[in-house]
Backbone as JSON, one array per atom type, in Angstrom:
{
  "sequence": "XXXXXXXXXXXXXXXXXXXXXXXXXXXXXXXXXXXXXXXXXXXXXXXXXXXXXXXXXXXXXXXXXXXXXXXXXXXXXXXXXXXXXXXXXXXXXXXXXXXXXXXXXXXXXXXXXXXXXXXXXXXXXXXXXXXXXXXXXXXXXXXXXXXXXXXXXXXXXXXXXXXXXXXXXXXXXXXXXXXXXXXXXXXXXXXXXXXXXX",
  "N": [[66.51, 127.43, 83.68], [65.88, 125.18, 86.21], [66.92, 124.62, 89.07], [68.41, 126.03, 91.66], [71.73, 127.61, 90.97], [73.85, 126.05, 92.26], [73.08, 123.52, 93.22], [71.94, 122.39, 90.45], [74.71, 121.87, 89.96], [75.47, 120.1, 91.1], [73.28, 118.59, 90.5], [74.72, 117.72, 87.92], [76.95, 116.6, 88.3], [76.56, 114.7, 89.84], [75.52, 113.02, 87.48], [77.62, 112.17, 85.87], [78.46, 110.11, 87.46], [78.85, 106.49, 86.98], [75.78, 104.52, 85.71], [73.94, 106.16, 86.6], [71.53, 108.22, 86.58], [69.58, 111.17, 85.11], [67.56, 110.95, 86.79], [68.14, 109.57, 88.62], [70.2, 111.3, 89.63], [68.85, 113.58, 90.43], [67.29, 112.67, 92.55], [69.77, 111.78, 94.3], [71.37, 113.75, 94.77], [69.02, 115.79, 96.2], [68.89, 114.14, 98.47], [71.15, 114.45, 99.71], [71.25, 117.24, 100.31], [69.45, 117.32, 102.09], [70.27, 115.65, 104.29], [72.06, 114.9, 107.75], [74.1, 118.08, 107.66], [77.16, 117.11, 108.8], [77.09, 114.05, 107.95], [76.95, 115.07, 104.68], [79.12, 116.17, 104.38], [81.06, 114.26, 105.51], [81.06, 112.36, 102.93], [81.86, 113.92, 101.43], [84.4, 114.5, 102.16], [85.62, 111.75, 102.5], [85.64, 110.85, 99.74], [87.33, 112.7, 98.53], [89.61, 112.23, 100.04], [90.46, 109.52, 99.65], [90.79, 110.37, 96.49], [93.55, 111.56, 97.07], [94.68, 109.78, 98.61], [95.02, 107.31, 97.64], [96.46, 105.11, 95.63], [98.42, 103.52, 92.67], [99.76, 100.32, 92.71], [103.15, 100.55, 92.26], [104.3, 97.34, 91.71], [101.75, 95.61, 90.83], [99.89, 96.57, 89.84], [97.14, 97.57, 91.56], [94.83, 98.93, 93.75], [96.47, 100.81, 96.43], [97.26, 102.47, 99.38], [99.96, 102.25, 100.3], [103.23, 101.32, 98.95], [105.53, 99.05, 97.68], [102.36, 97.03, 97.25], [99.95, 95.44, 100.14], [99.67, 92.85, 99.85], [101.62, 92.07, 97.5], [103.82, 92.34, 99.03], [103.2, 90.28, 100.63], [104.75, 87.57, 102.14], [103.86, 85.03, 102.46], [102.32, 84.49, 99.87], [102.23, 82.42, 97.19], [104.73, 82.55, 95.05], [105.14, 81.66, 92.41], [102.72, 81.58, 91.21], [100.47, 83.67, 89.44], [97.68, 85.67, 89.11], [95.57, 87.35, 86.59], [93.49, 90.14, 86.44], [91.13, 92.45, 85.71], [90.65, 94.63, 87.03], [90.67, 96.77, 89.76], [88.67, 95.57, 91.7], [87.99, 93.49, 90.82], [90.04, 91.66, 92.38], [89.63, 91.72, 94.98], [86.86, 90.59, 94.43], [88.05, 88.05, 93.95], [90.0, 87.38, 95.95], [87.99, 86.85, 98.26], [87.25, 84.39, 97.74], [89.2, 82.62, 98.65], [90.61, 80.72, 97.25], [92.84, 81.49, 95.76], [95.91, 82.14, 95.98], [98.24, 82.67, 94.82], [99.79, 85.68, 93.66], [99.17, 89.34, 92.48], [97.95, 90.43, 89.08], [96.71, 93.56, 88.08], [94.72, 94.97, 85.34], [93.64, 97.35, 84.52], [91.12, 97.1, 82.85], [89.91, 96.18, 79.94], [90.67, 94.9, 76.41], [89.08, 96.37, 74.11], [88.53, 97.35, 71.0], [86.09, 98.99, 69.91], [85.97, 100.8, 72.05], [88.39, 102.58, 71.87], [90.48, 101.18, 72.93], [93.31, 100.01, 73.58], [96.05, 97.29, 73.54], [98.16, 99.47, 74.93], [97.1, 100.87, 76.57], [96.27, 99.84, 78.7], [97.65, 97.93, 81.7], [99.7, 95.88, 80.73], [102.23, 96.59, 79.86], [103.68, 96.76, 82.26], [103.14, 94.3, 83.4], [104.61, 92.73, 81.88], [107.23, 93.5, 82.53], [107.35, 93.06, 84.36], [107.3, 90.14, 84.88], [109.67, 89.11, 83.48], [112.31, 87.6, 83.96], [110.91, 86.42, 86.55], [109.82, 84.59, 89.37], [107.15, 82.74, 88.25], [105.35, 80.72, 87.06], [102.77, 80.09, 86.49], [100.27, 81.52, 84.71], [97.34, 82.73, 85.49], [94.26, 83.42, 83.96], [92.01, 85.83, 84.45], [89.53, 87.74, 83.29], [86.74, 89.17, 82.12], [84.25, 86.91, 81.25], [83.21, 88.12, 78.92], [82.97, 89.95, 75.2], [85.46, 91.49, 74.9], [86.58, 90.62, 77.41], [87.15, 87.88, 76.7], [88.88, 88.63, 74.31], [91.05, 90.03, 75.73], [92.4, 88.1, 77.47], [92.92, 85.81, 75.07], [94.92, 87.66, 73.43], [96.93, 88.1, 75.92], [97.39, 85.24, 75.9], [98.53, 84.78, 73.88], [100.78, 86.23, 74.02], [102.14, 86.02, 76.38], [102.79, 82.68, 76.43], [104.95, 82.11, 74.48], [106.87, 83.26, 76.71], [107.7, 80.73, 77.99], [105.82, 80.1, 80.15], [103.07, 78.66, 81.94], [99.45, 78.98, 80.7], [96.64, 79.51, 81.69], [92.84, 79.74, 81.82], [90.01, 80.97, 83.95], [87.48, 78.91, 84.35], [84.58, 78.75, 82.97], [80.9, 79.09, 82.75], [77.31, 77.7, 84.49], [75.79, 79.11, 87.02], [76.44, 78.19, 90.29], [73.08, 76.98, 91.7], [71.55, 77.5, 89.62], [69.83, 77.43, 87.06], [68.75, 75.46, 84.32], [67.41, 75.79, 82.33], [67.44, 78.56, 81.84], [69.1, 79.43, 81.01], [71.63, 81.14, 78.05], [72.6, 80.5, 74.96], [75.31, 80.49, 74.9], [76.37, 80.36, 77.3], [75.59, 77.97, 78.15], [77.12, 76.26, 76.32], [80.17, 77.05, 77.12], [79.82, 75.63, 79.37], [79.57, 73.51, 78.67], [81.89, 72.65, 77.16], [83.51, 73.31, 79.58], [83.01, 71.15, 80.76], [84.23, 67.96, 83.56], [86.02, 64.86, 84.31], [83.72, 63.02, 86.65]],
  "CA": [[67.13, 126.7, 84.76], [65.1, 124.73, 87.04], [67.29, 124.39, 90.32], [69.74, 127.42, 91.81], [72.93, 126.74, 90.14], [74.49, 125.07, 93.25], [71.94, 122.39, 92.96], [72.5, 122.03, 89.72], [75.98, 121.57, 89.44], [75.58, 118.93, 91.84], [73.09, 117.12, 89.82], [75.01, 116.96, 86.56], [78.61, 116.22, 88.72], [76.53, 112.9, 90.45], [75.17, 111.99, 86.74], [78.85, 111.73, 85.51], [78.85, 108.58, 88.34], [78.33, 105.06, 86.57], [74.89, 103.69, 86.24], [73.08, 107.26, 87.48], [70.74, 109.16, 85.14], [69.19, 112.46, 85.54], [66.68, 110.8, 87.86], [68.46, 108.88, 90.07], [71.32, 112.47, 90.26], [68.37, 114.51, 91.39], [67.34, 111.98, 93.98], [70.9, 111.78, 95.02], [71.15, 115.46, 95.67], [68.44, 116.25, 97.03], [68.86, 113.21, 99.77], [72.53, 115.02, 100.22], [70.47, 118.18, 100.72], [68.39, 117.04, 103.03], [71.06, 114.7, 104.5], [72.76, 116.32, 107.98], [75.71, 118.36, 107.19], [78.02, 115.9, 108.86], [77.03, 113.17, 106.57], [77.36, 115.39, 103.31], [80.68, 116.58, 104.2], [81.69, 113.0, 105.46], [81.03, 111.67, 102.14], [82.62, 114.61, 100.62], [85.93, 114.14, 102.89], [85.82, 110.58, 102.27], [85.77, 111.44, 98.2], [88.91, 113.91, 98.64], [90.74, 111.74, 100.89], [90.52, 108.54, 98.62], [91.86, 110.5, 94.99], [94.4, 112.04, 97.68], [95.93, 108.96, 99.27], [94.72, 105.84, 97.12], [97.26, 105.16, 94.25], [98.44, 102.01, 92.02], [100.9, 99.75, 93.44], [104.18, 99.89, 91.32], [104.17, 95.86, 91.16], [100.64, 94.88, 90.85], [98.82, 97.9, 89.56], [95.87, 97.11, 92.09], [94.63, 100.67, 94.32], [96.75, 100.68, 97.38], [97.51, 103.56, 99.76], [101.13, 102.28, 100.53], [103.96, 100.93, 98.1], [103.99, 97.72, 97.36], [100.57, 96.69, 98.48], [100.0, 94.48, 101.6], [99.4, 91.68, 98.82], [102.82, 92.07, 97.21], [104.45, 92.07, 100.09], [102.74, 88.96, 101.59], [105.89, 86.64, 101.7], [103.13, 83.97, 102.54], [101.68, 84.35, 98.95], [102.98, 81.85, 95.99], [105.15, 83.42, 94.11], [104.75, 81.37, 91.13], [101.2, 81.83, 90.81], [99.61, 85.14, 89.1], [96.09, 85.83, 88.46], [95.52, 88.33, 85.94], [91.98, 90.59, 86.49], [90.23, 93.46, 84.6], [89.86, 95.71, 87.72], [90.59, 96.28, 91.56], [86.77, 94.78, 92.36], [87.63, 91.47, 90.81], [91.39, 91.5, 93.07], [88.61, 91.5, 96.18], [86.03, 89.53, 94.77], [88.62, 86.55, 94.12], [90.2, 87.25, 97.78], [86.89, 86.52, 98.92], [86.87, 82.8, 97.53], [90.13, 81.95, 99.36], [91.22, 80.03, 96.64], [94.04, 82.37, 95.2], [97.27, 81.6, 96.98], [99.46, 83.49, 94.24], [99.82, 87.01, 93.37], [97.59, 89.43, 91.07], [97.9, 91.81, 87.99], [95.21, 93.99, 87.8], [95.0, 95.19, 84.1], [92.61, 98.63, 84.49], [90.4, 97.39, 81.58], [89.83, 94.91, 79.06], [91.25, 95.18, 75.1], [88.45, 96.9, 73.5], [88.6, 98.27, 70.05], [85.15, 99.69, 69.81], [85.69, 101.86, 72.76], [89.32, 102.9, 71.6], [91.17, 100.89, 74.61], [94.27, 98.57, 73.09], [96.89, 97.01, 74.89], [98.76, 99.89, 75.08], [96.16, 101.66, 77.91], [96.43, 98.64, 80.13], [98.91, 97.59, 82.45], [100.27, 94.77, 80.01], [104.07, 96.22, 79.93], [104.5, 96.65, 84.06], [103.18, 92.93, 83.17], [105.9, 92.02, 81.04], [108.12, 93.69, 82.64], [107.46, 92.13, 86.1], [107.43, 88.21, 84.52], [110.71, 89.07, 83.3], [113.05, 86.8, 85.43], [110.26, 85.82, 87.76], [109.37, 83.04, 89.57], [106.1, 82.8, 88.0], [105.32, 79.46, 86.37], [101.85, 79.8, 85.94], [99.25, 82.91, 85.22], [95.47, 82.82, 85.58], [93.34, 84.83, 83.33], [90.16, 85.78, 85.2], [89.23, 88.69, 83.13], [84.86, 88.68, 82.13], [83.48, 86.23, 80.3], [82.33, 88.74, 77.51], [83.73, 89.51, 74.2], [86.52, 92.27, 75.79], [87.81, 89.64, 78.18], [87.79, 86.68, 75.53], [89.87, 88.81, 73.41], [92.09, 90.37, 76.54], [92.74, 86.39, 77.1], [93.9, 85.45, 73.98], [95.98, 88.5, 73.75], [97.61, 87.61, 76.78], [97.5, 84.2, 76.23], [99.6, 84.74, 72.78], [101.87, 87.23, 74.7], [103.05, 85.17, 77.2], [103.34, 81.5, 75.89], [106.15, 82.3, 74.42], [107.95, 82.93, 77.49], [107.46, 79.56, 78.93], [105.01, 80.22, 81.68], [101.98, 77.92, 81.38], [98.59, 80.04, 81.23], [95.1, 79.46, 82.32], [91.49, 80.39, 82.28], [89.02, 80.41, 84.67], [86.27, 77.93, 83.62], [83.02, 79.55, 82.36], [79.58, 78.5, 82.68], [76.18, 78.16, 85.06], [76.31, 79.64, 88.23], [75.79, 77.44, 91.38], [72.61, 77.53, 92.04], [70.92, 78.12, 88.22], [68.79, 76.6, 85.95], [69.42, 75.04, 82.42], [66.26, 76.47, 81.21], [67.3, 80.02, 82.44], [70.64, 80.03, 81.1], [72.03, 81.33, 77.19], [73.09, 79.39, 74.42], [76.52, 80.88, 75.35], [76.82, 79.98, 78.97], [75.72, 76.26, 78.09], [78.31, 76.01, 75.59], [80.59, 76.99, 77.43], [79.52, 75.18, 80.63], [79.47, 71.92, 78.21], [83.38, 72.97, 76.9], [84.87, 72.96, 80.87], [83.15, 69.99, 81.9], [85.64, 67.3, 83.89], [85.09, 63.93, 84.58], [83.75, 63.03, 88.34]],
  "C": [[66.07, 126.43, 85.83], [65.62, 124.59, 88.63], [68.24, 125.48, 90.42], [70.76, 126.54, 91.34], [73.94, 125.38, 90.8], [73.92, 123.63, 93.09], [71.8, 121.76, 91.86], [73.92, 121.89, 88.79], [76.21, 119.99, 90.13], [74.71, 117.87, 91.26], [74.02, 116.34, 88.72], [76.65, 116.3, 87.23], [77.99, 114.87, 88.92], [75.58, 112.46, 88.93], [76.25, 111.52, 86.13], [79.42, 109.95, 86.26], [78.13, 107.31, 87.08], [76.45, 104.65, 86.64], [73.79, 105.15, 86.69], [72.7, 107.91, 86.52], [70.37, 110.08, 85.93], [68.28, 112.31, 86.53], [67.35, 110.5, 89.21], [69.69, 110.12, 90.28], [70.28, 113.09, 91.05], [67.66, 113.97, 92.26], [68.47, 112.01, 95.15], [71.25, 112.89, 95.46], [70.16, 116.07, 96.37], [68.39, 115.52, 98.47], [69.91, 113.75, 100.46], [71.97, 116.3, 100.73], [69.89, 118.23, 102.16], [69.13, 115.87, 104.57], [71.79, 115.8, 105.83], [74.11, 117.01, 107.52], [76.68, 117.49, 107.57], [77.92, 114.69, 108.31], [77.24, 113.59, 105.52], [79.12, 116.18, 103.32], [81.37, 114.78, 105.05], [82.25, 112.13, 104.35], [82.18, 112.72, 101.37], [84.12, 114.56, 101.12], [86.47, 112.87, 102.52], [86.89, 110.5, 100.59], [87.57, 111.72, 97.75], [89.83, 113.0, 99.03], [91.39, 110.35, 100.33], [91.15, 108.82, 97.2], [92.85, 111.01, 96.32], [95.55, 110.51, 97.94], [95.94, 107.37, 98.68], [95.8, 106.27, 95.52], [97.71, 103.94, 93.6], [99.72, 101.66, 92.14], [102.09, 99.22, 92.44], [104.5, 98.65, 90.82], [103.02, 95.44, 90.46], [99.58, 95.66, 90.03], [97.27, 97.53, 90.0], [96.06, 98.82, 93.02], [95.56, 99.73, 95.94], [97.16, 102.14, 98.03], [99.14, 103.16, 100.23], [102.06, 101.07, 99.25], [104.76, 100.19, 97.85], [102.77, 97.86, 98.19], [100.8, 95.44, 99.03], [99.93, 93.37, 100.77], [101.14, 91.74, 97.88], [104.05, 91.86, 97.92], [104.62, 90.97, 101.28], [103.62, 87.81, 101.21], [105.18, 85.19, 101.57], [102.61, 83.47, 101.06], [102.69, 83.29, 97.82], [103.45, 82.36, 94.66], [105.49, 82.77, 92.56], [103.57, 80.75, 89.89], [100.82, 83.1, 90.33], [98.64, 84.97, 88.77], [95.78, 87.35, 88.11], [94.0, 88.81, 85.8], [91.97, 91.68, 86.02], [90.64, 94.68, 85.5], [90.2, 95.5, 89.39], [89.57, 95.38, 92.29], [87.2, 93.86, 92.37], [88.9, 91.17, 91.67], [90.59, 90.96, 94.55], [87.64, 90.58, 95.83], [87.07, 87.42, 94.67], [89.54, 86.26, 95.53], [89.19, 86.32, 98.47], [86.89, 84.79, 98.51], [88.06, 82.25, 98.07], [90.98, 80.89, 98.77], [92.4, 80.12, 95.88], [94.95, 82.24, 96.01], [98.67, 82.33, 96.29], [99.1, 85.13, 94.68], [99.03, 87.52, 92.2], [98.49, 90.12, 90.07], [97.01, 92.43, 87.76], [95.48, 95.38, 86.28], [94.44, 96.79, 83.86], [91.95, 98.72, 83.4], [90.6, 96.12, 81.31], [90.4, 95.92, 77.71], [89.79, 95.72, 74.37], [88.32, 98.1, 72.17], [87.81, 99.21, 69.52], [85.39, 100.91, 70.69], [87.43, 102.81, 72.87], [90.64, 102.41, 72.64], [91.83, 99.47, 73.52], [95.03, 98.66, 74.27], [97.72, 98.41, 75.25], [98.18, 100.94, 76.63], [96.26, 100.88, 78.27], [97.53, 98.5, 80.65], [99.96, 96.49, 82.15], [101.93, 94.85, 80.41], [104.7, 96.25, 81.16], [104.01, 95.06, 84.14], [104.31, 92.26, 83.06], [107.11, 92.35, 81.85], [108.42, 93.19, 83.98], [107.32, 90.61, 85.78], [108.92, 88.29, 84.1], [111.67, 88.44, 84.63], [112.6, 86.99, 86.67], [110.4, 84.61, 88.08], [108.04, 82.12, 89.29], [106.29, 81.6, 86.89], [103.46, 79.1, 85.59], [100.49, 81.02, 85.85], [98.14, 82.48, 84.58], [95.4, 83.63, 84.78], [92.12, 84.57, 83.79], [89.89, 87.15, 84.86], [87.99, 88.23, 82.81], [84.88, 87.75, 81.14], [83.46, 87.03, 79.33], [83.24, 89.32, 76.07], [85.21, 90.66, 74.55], [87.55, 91.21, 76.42], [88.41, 88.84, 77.5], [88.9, 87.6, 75.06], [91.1, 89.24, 74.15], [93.06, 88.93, 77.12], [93.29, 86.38, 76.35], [94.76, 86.03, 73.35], [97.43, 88.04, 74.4], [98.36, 86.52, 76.82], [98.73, 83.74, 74.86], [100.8, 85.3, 73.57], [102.74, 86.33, 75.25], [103.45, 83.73, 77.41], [104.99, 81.21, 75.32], [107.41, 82.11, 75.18], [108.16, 82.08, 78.32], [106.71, 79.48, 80.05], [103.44, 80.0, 80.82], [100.72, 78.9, 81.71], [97.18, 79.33, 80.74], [94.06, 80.52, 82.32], [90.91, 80.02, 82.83], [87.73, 80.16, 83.93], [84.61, 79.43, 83.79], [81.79, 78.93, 82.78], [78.63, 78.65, 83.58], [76.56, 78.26, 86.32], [75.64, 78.68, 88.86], [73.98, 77.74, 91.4], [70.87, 77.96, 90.79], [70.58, 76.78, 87.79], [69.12, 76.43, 84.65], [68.32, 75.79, 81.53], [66.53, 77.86, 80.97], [68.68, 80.73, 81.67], [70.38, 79.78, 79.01], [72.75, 80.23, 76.55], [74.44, 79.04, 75.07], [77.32, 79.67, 76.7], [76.63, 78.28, 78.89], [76.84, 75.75, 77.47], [79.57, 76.14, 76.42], [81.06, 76.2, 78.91], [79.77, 73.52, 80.05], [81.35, 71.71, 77.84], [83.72, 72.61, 78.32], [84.29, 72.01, 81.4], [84.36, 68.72, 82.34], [85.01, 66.69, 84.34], [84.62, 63.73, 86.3], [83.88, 61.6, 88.65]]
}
């Protein structure tokens, strides 16, 4: 053992985080170390206080600390709009474009058979069971581009045809901003698929 045990319980707890290897844990602890105590117990209060009072909003299954969430409850919102996303992140990053005017579903995942994740781990049947004699006429799918989302899409997109409610994807292709030389067969293809005339 190379660090007192304290020290190393704390590296291998912050390599369990996303994205963090054994380097970047024992950077991260030792900066918490070295960090004053009211910052490492801030973060650690923060931590606690977030699984404590953050939970998933019986309608929407997006993280909210009260029940519905302030978004479910927004009488302002169009209630026969839904936009269906992967993940709380993407509920905020499509806020951020101001162009959403309905309501969400946030799915906690994509359909992935490699990593043992079918519909039955997602939030599909508080789906179904909230389109049931809605007013919902038309649902977005804005889950990723990649082969997870495609297939959580056309899932979906079988699912709920059926029950008369017209359904949508958000268009694919080069980001504002990008280069044709820079960009995948993929992303052209698909960038050549949603073009519309001007």
């Amino acid at each position: 053992m190379y660090y007192p045990e304290p020290v190393a319980k704390l590296i291998d707890e912050l390599m369990k985080l996303p994205g963090v290897g054994p380097k970047s844990a024992q950077r991260l602890a030792f900066h918490l170390l070295n960090a004053l105590e009211k910052d490492a117990l801030g973060l650690a209060q923060a931590i606690v206080s977030a699984r404590q009072k953050i939970r998933q909003c019986s309608v929407c299954a997006n993280l909210t600390e009260q029940d519905p969430c302030p978004l479910c409850l927004d009488p302002t919102r169009d209630q026969s709009l839904l936009c269906i996303v992967e993940q709380p992140k993407d509920v905020v990053a499509m806020e951020k474009t101001r162009e959403i005017k309905g309501k969400y579903h946030v799915l906690h995942g994509a359909i992935s058979p490699m990593d043992g994740i079918g519909p039955e781990q997602l939030t599909i049947n508080l789906l179904l069971s909230r389109l049931r004699d809605s007013q919902v006429k038309e649902v977005v799918v804005a889950t990723n581009p990649n082969v997870e989302g495609e297939a959580t899409a056309l899932y979906l997109s079988r699912l709920l045809k059926p029950m008369g409610i017209k359904v949508t994807r958000i268009a694919h292709g080069l980001p504002v901003g990008g280069d044709l030389e820079y960009a995948d067969e993929v992303t052209l293809a698909k960038a050549f698929e949603g073009r519309k005339e001007m």
